[in-house]
N, C-alpha and C positions, 0 to 999 in steps of 0.2 A: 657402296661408296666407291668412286673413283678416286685419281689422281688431284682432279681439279676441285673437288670436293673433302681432300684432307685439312683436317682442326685439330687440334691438341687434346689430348682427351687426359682423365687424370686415373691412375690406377693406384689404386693402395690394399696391399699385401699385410695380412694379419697373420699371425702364427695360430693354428690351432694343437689340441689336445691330440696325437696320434692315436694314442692308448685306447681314446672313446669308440665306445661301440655305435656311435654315426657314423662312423667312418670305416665301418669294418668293410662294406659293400659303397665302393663310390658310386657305382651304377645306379644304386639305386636312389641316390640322393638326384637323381635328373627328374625335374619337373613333366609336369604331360602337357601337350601341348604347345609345346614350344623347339625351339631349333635347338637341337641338344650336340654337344660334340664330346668325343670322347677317346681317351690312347689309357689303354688301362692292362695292367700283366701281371699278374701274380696279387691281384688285389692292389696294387699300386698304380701310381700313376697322375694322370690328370680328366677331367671329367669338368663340362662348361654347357653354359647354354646363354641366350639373348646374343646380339650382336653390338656391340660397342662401334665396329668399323668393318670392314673387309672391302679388298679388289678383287675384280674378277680380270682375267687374262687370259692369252691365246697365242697360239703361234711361236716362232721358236724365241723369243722372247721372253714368254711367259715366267722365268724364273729368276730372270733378270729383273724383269716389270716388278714382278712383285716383292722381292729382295729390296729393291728400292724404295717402293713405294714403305715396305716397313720400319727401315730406318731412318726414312724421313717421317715419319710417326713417331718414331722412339725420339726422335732427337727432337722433337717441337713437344713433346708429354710431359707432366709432372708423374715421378712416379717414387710411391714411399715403398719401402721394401725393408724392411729389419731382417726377414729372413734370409736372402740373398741365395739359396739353393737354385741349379736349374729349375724353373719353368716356373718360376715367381715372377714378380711382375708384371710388366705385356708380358703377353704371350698371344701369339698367332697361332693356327690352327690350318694344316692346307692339304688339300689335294691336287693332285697337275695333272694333267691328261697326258698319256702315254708317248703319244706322237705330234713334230711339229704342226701337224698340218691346227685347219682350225678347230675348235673343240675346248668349253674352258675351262680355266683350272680357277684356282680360289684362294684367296690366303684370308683368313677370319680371325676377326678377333672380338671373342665372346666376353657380353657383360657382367658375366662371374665365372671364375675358375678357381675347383678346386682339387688342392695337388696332397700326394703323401710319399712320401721317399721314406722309408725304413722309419725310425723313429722320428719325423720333421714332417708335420703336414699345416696346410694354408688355407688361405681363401682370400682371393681374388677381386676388386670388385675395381669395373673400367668405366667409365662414361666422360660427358663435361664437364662434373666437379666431382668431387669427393663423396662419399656414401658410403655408409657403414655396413658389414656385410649382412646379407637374408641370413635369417632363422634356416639352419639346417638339418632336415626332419629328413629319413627314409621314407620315400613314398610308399604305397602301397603298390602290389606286386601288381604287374599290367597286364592285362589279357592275351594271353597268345593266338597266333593266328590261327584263322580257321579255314578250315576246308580248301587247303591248297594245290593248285593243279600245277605239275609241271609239263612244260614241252618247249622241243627243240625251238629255237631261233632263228638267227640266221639259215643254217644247216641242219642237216640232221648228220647221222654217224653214219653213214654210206658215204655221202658227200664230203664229210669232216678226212676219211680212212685216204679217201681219191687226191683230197689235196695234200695230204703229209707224203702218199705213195709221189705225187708230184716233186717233195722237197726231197724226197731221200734220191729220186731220181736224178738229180740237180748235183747232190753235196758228192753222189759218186762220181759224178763227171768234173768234180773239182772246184765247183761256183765260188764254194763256199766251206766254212769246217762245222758248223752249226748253225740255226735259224728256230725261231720257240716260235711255236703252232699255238692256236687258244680258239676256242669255242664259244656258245653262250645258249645257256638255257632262258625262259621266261617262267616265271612262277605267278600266279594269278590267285589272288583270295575271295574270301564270298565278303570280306567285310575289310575295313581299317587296319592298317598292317602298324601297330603300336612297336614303332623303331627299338623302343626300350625292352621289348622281353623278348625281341631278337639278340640283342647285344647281353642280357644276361646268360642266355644259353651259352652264345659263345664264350663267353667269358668265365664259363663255369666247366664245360667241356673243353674247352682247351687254352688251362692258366698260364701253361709256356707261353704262350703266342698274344701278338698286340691286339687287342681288341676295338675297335676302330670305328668313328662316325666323324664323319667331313661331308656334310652338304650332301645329304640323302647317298653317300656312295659308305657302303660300312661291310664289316667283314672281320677275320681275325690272322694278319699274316705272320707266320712264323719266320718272315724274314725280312732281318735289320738292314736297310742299305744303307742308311750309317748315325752312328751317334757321335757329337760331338758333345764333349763335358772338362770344362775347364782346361781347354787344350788339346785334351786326348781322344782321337777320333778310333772310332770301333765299325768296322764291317761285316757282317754277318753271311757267308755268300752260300747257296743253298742250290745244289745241281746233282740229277741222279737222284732217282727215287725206286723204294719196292716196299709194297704194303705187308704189314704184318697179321698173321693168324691169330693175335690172341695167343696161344699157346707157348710159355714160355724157352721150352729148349728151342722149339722149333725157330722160335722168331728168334733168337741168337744166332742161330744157323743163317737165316735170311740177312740177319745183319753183317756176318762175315761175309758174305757173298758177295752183299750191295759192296762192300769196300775192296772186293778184290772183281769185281766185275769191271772190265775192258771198258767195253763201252758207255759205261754210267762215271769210273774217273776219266774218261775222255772228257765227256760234258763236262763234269764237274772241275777239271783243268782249264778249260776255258774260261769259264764264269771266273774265277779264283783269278788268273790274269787278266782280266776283262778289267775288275775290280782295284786291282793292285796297280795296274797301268792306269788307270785312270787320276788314283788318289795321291802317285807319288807325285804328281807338280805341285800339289799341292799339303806337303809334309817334309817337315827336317827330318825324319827318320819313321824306318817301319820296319815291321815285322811280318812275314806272311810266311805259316806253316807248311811243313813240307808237304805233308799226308793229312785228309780231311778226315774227320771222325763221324761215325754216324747219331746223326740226333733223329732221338725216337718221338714219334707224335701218338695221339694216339688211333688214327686210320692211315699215318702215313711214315715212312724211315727215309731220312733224307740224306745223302753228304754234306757234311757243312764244313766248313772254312772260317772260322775268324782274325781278320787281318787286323792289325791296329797301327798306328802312325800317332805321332806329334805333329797337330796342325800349323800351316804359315800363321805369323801375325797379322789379322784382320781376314781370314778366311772362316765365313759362317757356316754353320751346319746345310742351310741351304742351298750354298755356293757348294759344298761339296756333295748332295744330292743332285745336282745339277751336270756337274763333272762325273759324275758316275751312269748317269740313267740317259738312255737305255744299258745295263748291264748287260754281260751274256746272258744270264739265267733268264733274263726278259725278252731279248732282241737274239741275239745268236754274234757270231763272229764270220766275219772281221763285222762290224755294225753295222757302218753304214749301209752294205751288201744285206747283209739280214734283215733292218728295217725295210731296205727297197721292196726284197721278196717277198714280205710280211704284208705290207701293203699291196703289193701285185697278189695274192694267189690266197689271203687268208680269208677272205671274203665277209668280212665285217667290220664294223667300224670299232675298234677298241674304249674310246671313251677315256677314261680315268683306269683303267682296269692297267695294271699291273705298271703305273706310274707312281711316284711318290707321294705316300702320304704322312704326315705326321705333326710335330709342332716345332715352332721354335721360340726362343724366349729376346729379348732387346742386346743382350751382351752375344748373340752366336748361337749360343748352347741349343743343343735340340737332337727330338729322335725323329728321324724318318725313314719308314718301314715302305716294302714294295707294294702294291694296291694286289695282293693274290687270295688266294680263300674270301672271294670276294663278289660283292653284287651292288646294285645302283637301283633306288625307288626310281621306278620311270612315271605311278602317280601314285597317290595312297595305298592301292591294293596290289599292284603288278612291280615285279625286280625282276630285273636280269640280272643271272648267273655267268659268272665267269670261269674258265678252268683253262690250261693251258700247259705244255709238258717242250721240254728241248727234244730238239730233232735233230739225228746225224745219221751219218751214212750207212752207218749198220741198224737203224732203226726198222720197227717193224710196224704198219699201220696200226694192227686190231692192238696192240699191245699198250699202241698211244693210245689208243681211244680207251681203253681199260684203266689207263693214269688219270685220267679227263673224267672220268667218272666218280673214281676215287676221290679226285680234287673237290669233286663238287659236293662232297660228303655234308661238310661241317655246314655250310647255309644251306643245302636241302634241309639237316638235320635239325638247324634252328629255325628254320621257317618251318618246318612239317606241324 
């Protein structure tokens, strides 16, 4: 559905049982067969399928268009809602392509949504009238895929080592103080890539992390670009990585290192003001740590940074997705410079890959996570892998390619 093609649609919001064991796994209450979407972490969250509405968009536009186009939806709707929590009522469901150029992004809003916040969960149900919610059964467990081939993309890792060695060349003659490099695998299967026991994998290996399906692009990214909730907005910023051994002294060892290594808080200072500069226009007040702490994954040890702020009146979660993306951690510093190069020298096209994806709900509220640990159905059997590391002056090619790898752990590992 377009612009020109908006109607009122009617959503009403029931309270369900948290306690009940349908609900223990939302993942698994998604239908087969049908358009499924899902933001799920820690067993919580929300989880949708059929389509009620959606626009699609492009260009640098795209977030604008579609912000738009939602609240002129919300505002022409009937919508009952007793429970009143984030991600009740409408709710949209979106993904945005990375870069202005053209490429489209998506804002959805699914014919049934079901939500669970700590003790408070719902169900959702959107169309032209009213409709009482489906019967909510856990499906049976869906076939995993089979016999899947990976290989390179665009490039291979010779080629991928030639162009970072290019950007490091660059930031030491001063262009620039950072620029995020990314790749892309293709993965191939002998049969039907059933979306759903992709997403339980992930969701099962790594419960910290958002778990994620918007329009065939899914994945599980450990990092928040931002939540807005009754006001108060939260950043998550994520720069500087070093994988761990398993091994418990030793990986403590590695974790004081990543936090006293030069060039991993270089990065991870950037992204952190990248983030902060972007969000104070739009906040009465904030807070941004001084020193990042490491958050441990479990193939990956990150720097992370959580900034918070009290949003303006009338600035949605969207609107502030939007003011923030491209981040450092995605683009490099100063930005604009970094997407120039990115575009000049990275030699693929990005797509939706490490652009914003998540939800929002009719009053602002919403989570929107970066598109990373991430991959895109190109038809039923074939995704492309994404992976992607920051790049600075003391970087070392084989080293990125060895983060790039790592990266691409968690969807190797759920597609394998």
């Amino acid at each position: 559905m377009d612009e020109s093609e908006q109607r009122s649609l009617v959503a009403t919001t029931v309270a369900l049982d948290a306690g009940s064991e349908t609900l223990d796994d939302l993942l698994a209450l998604l239908p087969a067969r049908r358009r499924v979407l899902s933001w799920v972490r820690h067993g919580e969250g929300l989880v949708g399928w059929g389509t009620a509405a959606e626009i699609r968009t492009s260009g640098p536009e795209r977030f604008a268009h579609a912000a738009k186009w939602f609240e002129e939806l919300a505002a022409v709707s009937t919508v009952s809602d007793p429970v009143g929590e984030p991600g009740t009522g409408l709710v949209g469901f979106g993904s945005f392509a990375f870069a202005d150029l053209p490429g489209f992004s998506v804002l959805k809003v699914p014919a049934v949504v079901v939500g669970k916040r700590g003790d408070v969960a719902w169900v959702t149900t959107v169309g032209p009238a009213a409709a009482p919610p489906p019967p909510l059964t856990p499906m049976p467990e869906p076939e995993a895929p089979r016999d899947v081939v990976f290989a390179d993309a665009y490039v291979d890792g010779e080629h991928w080592m030639r162009i970072v060695a290019d950007a490091v060349a660059r930031l030491q003659d001063g262009d620039l103080d950072k620029v995020v490099l990314a790749r892309d695998l293709l993965a191939a299967a002998s049969a039907p890539i059933d979306i759903r026991a992709v997403l339980r994998r992930l969701a099962a290996a790594y419960p910290t992390c958002w778990t994620f399906h918007v329009d065939d692009l899914f994945g599980a990214t450990p990092e928040l670009l931002v939540r807005r909730e009754r006001g108060l907005v939260t950043s998550r910023v994520l720069a500087g990585t070093i994988w761990p051994t398993g091994e418990e002294n030793l990986d403590h060892a590695l974790a004081a290192s990543l936090a006293e290594s030069s060039k991993n808080l270089e990065e991870h200072e950037y992204a952190a003001r990248s983030v902060a500069d972007a969000l104070e226009p739009h906040c009465s007040s904030m807070n941004v740590p001084d020193a990042p702490f490491v958050l441990k994954l479990p193939n990956v040890m990150h720097l992370a940074t959580d900034i918070t702020g009290v949003a303006s009146d009338g600035v949605s979660s969207l609107d502030l997705a939007a003011a923030l993306h491209p981040s450092a951690a995605v683009g490099g510093t100063p930005r604009e410079d970094a997407v120039e190069l990115i575009s000049e020298i990275e030699s693929m096209e990005r797509a939706r890959y490490a652009g914003p994806v998540g939800w929002m709900d009719a009053t602002g509220d919403g989570e929107w996570g970066i598109a990373l640990r991430t991959a895109e159905m190109i038809d039923d059997r074939t995704a492309r892998l994404f992976a992607g590391c920051g790049i600075v002056a003391s970087s070392d090619p084989a080293t990125e390619l060895a983060e790039t790898q790592a990266k691409f752990v968690p969807i190797r590992d759920a597609l394998s």
